[in-house]
mmCIF file as Biopython writes it, N, C-alpha, C and O atoms, coordinates in Angstrom:
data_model
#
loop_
_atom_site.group_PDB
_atom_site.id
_atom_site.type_symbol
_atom_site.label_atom_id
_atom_site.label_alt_id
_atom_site.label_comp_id
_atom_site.label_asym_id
_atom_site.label_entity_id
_atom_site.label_seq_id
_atom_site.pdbx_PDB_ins_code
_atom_site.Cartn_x
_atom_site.Cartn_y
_atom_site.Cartn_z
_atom_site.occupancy
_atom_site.B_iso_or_equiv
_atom_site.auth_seq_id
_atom_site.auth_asym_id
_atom_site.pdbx_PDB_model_num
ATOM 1   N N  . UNK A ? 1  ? -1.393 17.961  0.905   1.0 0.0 1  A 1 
ATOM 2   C CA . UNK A ? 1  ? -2.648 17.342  0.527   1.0 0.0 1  A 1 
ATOM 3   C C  . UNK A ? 1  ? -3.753 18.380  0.497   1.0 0.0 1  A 1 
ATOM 4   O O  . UNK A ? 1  ? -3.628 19.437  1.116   1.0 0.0 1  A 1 
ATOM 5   N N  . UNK A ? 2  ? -4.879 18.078  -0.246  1.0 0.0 2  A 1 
ATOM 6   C CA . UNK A ? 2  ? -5.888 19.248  -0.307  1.0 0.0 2  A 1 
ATOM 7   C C  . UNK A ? 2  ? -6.988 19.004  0.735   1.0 0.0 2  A 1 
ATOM 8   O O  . UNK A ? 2  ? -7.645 19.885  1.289   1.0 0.0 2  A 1 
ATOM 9   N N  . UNK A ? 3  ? -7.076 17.912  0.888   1.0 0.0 3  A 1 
ATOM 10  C CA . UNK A ? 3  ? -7.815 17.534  2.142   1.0 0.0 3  A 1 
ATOM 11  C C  . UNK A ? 3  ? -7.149 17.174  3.674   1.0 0.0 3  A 1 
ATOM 12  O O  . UNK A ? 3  ? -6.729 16.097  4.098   1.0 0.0 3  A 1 
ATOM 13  N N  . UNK A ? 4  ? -7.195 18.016  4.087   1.0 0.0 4  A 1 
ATOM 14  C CA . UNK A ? 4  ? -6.273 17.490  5.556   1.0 0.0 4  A 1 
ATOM 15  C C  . UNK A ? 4  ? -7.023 16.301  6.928   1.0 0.0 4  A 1 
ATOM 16  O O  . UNK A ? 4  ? -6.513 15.965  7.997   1.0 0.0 4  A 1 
ATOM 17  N N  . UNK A ? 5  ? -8.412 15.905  6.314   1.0 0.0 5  A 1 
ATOM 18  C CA . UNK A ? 5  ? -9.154 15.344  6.940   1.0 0.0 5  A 1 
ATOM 19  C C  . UNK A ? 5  ? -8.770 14.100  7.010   1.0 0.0 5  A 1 
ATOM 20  O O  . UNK A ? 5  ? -8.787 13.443  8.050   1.0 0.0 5  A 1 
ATOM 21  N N  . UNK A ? 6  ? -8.260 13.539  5.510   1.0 0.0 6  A 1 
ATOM 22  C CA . UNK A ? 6  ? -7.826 11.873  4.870   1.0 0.0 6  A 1 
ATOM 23  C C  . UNK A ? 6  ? -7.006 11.187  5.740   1.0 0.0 6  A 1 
ATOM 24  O O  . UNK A ? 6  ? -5.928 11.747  5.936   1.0 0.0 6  A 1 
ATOM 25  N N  . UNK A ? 7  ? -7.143 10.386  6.189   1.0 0.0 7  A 1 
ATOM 26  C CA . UNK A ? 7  ? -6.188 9.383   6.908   1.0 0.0 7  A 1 
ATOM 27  C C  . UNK A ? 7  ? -5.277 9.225   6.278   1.0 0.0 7  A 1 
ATOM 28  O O  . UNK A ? 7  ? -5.256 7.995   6.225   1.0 0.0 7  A 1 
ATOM 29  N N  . UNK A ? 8  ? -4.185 9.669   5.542   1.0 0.0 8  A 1 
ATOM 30  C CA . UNK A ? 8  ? -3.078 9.040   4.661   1.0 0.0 8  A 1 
ATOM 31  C C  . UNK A ? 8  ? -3.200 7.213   5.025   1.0 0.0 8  A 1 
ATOM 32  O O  . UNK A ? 8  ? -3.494 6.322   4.227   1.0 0.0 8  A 1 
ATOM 33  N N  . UNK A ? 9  ? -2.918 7.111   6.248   1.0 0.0 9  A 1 
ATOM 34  C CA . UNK A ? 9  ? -2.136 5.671   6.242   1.0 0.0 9  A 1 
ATOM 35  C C  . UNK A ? 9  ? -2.945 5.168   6.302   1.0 0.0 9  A 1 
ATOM 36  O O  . UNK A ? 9  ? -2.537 4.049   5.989   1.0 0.0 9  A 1 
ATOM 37  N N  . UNK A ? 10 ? -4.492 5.019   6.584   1.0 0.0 10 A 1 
ATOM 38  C CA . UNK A ? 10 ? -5.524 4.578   6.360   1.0 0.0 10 A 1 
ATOM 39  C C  . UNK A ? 10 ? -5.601 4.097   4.717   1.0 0.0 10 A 1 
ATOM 40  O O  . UNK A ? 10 ? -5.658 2.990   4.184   1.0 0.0 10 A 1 
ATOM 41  N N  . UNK A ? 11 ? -5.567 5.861   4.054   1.0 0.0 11 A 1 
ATOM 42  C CA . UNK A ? 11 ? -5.643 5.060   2.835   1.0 0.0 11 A 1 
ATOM 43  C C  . UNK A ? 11 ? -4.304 4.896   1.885   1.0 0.0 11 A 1 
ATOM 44  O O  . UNK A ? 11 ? -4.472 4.883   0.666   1.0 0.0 11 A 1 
ATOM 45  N N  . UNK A ? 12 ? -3.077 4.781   2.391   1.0 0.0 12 A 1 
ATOM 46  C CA . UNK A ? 12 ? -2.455 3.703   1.854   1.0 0.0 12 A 1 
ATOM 47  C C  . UNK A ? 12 ? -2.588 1.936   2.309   1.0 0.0 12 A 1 
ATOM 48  O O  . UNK A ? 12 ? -2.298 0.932   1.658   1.0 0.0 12 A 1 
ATOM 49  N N  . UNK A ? 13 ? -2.974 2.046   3.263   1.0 0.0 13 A 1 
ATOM 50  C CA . UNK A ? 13 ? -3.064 0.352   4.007   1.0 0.0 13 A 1 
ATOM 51  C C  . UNK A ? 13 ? -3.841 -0.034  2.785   1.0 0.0 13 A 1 
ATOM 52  O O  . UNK A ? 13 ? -3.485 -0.907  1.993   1.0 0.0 13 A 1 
ATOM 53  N N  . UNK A ? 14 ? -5.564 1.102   2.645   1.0 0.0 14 A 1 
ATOM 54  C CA . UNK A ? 14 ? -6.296 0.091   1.775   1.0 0.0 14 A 1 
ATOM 55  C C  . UNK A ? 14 ? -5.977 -0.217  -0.054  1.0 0.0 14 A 1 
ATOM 56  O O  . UNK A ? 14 ? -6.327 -1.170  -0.750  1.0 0.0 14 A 1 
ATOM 57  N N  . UNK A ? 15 ? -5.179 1.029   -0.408  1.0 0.0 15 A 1 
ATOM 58  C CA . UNK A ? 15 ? -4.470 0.766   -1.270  1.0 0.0 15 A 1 
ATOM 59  C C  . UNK A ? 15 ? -3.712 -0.731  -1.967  1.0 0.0 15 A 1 
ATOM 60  O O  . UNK A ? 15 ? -3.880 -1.382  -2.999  1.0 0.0 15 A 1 
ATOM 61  N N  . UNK A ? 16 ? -2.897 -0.817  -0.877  1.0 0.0 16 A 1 
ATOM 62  C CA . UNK A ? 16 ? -1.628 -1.617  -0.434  1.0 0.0 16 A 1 
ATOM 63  C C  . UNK A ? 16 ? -3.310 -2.597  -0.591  1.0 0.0 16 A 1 
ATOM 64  O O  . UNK A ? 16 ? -3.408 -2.772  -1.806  1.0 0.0 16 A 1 
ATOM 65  N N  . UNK A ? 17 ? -4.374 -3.150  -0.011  1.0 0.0 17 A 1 
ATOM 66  C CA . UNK A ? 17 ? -5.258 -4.185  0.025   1.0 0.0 17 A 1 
ATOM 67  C C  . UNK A ? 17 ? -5.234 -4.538  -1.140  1.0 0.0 17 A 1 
ATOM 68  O O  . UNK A ? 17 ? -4.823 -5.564  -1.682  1.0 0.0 17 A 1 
ATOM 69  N N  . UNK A ? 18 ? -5.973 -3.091  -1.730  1.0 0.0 18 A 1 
ATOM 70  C CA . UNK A ? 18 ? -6.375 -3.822  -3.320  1.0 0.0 18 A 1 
ATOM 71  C C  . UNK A ? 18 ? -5.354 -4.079  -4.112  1.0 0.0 18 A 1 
ATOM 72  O O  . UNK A ? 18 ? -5.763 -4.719  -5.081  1.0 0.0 18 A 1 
ATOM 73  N N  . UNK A ? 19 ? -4.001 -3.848  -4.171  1.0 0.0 19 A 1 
ATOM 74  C CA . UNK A ? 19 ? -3.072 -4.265  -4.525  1.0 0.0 19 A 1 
ATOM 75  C C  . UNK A ? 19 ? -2.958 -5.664  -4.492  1.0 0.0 19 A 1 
ATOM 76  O O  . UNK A ? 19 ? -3.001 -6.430  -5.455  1.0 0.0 19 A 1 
ATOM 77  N N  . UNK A ? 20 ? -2.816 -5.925  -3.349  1.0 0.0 20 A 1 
ATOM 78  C CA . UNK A ? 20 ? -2.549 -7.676  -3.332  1.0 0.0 20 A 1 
ATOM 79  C C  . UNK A ? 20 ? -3.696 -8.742  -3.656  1.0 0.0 20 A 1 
ATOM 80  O O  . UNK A ? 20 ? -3.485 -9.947  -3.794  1.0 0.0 20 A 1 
ATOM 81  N N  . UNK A ? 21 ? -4.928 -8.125  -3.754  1.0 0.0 21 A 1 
ATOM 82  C CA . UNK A ? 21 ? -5.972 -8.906  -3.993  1.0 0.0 21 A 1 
ATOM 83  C C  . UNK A ? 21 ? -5.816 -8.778  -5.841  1.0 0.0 21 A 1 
ATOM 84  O O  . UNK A ? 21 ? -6.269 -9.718  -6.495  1.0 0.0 21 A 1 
ATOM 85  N N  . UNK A ? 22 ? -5.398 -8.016  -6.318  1.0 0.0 22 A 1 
ATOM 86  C CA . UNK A ? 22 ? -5.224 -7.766  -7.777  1.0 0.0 22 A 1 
ATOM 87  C C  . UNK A ? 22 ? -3.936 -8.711  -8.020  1.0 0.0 22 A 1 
ATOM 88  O O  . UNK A ? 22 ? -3.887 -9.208  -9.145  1.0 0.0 22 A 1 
ATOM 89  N N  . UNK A ? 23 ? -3.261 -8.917  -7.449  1.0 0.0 23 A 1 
ATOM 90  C CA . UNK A ? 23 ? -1.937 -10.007 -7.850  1.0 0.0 23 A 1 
ATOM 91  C C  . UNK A ? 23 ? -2.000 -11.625 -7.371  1.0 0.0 23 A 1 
ATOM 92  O O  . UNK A ? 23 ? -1.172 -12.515 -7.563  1.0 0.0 23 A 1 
ATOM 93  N N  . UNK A ? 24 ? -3.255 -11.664 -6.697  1.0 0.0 24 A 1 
ATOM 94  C CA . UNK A ? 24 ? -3.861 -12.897 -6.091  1.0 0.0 24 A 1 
ATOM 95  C C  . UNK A ? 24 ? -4.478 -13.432 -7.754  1.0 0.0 24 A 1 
ATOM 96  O O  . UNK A ? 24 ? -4.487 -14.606 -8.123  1.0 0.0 24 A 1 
ATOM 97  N N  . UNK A ? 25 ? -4.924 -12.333 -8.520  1.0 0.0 25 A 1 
ATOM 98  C CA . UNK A ? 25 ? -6.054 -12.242 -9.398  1.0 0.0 25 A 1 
ATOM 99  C C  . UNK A ? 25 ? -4.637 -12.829 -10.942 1.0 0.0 25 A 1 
ATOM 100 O O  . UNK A ? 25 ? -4.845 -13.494 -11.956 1.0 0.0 25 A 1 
ATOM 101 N N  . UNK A ? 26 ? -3.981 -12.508 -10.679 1.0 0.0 26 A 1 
ATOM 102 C CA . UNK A ? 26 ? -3.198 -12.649 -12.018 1.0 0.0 26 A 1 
ATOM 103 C C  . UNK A ? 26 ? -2.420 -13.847 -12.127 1.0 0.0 26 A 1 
ATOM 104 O O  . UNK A ? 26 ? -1.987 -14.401 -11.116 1.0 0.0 26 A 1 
ATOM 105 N N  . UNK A ? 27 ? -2.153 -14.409 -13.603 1.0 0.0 27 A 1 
ATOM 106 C CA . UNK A ? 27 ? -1.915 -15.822 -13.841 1.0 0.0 27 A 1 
ATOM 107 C C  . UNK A ? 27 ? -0.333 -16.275 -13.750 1.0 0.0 27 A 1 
ATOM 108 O O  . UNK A ? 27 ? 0.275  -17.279 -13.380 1.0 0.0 27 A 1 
ATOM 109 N N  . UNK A ? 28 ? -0.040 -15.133 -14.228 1.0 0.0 28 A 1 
ATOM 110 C CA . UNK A ? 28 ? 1.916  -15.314 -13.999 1.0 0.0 28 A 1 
ATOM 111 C C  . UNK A ? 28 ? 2.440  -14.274 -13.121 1.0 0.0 28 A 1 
ATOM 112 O O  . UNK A ? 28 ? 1.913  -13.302 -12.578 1.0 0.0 28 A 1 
ATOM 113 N N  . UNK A ? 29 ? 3.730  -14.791 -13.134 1.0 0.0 29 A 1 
ATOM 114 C CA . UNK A ? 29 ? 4.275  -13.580 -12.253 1.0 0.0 29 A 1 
ATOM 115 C C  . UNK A ? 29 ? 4.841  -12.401 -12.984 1.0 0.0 29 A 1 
ATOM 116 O O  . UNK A ? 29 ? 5.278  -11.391 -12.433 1.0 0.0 29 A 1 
ATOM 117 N N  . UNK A ? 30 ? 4.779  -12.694 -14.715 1.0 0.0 30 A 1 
ATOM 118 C CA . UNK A ? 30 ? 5.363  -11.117 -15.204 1.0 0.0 30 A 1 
ATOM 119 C C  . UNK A ? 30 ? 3.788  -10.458 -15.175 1.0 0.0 30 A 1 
ATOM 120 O O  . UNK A ? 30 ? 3.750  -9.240  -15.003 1.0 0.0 30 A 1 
ATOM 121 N N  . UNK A ? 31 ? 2.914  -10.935 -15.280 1.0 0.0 31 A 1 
ATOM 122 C CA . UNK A ? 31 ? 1.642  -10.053 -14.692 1.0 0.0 31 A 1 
ATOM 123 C C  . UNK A ? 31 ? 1.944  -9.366  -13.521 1.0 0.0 31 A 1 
ATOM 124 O O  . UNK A ? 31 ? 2.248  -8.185  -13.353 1.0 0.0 31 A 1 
ATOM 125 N N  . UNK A ? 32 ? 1.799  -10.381 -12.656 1.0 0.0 32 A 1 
ATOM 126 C CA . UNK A ? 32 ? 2.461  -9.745  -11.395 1.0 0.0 32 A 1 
ATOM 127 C C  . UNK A ? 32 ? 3.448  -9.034  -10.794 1.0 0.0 32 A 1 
ATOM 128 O O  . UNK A ? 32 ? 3.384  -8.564  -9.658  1.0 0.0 32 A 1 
ATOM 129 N N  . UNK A ? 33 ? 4.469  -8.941  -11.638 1.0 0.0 33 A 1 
ATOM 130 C CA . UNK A ? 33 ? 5.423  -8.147  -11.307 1.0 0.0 33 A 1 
ATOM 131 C C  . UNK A ? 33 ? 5.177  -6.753  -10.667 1.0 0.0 33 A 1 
ATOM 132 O O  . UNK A ? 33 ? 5.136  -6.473  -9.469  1.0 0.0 33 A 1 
ATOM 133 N N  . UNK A ? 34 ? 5.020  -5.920  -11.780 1.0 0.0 34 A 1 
ATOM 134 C CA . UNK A ? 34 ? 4.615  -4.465  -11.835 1.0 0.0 34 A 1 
ATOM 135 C C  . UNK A ? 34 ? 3.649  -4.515  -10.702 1.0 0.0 34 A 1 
ATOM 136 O O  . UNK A ? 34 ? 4.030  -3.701  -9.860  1.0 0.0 34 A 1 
ATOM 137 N N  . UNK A ? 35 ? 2.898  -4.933  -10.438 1.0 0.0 35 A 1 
ATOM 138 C CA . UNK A ? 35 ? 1.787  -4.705  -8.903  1.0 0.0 35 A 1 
ATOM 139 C C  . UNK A ? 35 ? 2.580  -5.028  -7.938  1.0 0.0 35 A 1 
ATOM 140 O O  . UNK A ? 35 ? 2.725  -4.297  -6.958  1.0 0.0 35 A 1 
ATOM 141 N N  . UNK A ? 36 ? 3.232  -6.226  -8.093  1.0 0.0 36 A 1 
ATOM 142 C CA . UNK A ? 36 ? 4.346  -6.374  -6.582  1.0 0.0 36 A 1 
ATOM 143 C C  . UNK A ? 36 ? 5.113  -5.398  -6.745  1.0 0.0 36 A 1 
ATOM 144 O O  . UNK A ? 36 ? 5.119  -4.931  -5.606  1.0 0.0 36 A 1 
ATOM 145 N N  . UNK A ? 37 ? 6.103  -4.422  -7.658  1.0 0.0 37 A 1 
ATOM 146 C CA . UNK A ? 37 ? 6.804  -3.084  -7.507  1.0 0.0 37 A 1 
ATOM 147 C C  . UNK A ? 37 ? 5.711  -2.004  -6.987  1.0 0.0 37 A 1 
ATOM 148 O O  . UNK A ? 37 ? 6.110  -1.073  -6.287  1.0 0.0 37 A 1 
ATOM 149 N N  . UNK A ? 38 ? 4.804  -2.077  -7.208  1.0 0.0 38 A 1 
ATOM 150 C CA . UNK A ? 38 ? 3.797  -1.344  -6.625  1.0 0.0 38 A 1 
ATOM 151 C C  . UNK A ? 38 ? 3.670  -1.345  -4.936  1.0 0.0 38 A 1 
ATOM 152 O O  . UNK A ? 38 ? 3.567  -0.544  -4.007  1.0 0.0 38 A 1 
ATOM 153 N N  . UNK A ? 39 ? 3.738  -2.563  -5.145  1.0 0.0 39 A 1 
ATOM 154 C CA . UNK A ? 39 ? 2.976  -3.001  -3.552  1.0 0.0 39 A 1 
ATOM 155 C C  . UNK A ? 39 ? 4.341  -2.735  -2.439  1.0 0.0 39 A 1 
ATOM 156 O O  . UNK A ? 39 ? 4.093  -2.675  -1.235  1.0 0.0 39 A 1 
ATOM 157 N N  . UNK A ? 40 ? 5.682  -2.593  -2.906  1.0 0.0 40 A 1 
ATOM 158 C CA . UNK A ? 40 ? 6.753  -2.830  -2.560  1.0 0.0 40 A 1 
ATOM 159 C C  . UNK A ? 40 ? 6.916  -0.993  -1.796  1.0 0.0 40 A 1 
ATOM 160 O O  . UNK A ? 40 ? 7.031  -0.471  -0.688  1.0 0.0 40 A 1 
ATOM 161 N N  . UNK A ? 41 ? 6.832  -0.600  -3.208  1.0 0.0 41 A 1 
ATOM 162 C CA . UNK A ? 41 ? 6.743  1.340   -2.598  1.0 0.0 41 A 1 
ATOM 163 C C  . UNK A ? 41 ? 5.735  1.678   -1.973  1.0 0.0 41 A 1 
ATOM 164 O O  . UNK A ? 41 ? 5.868  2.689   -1.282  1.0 0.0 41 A 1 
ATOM 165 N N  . UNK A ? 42 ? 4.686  1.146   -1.970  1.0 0.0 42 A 1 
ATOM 166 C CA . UNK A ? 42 ? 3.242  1.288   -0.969  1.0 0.0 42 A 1 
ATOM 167 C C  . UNK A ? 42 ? 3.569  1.245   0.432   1.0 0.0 42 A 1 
ATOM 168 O O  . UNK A ? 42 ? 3.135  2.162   1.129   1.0 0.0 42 A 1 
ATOM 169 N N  . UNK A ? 43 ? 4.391  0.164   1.065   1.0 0.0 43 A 1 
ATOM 170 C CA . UNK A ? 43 ? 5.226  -0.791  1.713   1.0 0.0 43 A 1 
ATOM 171 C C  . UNK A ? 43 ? 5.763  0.040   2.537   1.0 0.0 43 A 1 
ATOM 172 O O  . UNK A ? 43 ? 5.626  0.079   3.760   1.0 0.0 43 A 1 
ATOM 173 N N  . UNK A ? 44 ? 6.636  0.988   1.581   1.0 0.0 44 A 1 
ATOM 174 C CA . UNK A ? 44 ? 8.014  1.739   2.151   1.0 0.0 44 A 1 
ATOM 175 C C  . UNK A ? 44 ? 7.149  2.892   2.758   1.0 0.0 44 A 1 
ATOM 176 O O  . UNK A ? 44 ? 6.975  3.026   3.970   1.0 0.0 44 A 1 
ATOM 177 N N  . UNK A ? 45 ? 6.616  3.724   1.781   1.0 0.0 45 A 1 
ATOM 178 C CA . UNK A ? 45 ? 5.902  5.028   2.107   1.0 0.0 45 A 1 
ATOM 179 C C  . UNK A ? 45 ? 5.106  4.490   3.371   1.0 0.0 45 A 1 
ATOM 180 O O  . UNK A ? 45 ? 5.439  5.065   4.407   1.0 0.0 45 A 1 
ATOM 181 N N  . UNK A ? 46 ? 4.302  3.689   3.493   1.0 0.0 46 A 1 
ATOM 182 C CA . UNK A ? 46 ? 3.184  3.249   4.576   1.0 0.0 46 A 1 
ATOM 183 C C  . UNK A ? 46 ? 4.222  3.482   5.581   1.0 0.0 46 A 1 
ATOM 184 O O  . UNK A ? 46 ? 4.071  4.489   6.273   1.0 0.0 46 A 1 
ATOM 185 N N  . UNK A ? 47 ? 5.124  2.834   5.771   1.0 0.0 47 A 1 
ATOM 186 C CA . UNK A ? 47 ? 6.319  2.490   6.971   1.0 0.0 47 A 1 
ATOM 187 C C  . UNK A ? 47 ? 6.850  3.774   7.091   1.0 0.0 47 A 1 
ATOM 188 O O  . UNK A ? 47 ? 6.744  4.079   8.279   1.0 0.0 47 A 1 
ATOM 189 N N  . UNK A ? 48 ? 7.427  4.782   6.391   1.0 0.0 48 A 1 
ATOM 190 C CA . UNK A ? 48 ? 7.997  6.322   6.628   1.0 0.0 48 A 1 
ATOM 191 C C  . UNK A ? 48 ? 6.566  7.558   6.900   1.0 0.0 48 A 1 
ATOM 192 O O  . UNK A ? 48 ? 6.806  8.576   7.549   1.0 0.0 48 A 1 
ATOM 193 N N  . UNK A ? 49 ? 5.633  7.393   6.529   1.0 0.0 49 A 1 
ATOM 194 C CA . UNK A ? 49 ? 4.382  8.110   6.742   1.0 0.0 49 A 1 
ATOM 195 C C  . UNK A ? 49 ? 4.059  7.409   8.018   1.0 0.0 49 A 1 
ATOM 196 O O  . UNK A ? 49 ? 4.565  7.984   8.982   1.0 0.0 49 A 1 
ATOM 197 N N  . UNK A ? 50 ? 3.466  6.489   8.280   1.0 0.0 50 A 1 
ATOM 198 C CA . UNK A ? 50 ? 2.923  6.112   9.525   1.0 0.0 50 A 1 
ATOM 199 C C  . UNK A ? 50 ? 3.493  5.212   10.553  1.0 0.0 50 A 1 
ATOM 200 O O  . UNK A ? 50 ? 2.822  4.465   11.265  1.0 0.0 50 A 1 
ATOM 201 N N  . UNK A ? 51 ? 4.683  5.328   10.576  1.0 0.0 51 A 1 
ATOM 202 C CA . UNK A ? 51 ? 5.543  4.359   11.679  1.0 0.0 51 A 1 
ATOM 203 C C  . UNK A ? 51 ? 4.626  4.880   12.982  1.0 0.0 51 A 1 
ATOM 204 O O  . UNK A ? 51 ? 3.805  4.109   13.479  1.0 0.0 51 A 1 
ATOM 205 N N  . UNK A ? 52 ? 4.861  6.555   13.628  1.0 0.0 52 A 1 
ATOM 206 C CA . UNK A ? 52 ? 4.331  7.265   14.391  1.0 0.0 52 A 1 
ATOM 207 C C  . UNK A ? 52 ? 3.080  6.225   15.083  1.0 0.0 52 A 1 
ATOM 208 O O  . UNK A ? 52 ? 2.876  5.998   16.276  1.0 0.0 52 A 1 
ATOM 209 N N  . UNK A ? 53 ? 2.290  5.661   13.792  1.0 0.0 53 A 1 
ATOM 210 C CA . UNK A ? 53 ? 0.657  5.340   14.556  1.0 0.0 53 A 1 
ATOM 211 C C  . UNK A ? 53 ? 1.377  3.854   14.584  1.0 0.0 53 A 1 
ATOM 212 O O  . UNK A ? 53 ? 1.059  3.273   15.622  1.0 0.0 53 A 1 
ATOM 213 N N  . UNK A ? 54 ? 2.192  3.125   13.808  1.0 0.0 54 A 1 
ATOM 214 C CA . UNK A ? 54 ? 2.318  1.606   13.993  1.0 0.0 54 A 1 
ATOM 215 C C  . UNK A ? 54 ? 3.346  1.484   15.036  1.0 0.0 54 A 1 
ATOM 216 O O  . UNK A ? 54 ? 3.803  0.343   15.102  1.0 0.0 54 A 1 
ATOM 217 N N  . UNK A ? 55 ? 3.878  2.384   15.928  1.0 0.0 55 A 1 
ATOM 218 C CA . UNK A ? 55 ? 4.932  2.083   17.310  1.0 0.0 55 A 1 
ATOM 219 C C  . UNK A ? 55 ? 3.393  2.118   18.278  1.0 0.0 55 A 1 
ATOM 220 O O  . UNK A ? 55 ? 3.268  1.221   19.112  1.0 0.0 55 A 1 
ATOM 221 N N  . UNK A ? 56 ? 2.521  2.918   18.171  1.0 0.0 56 A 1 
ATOM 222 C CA . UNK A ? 56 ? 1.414  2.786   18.922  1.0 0.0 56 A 1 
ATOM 223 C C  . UNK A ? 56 ? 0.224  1.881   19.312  1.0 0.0 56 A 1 
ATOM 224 O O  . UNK A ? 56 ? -0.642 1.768   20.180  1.0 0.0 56 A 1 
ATOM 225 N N  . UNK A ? 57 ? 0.631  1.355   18.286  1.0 0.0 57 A 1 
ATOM 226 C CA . UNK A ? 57 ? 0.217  -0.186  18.172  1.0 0.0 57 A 1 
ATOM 227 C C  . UNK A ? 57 ? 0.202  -1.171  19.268  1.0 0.0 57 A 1 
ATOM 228 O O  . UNK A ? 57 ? -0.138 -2.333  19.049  1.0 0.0 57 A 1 
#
């Protein structure tokens, strides 16, 4: 990363937010699809990047 300051998992969580508020927003689910595959790898990475801070939990 070029900034080493960024919270990664910070900002995937809020990522992963506006994600689901954007599929809240859409009328079908083939709209929705592609954002839920989105939201799905957001998901995974969040969980392999920041398990570390979510066992601390």
């Amino acid at each position: 990363m070029k900034n080493p300051n960024v919270e990664i998992c910070s900002l995937i969580e809020s990522r992963m937010n506006e994600t689901i508020q954007e599929i809240k927003k859409k009328d079908s689910i083939f709209e929705s699809d592609i954002l839920d595959s989105e939201l799905r790898i957001l998901d995974w990475v969040f969980y392999q990047v920041c398990k570390d801070q979510i066992k601390r939990m």
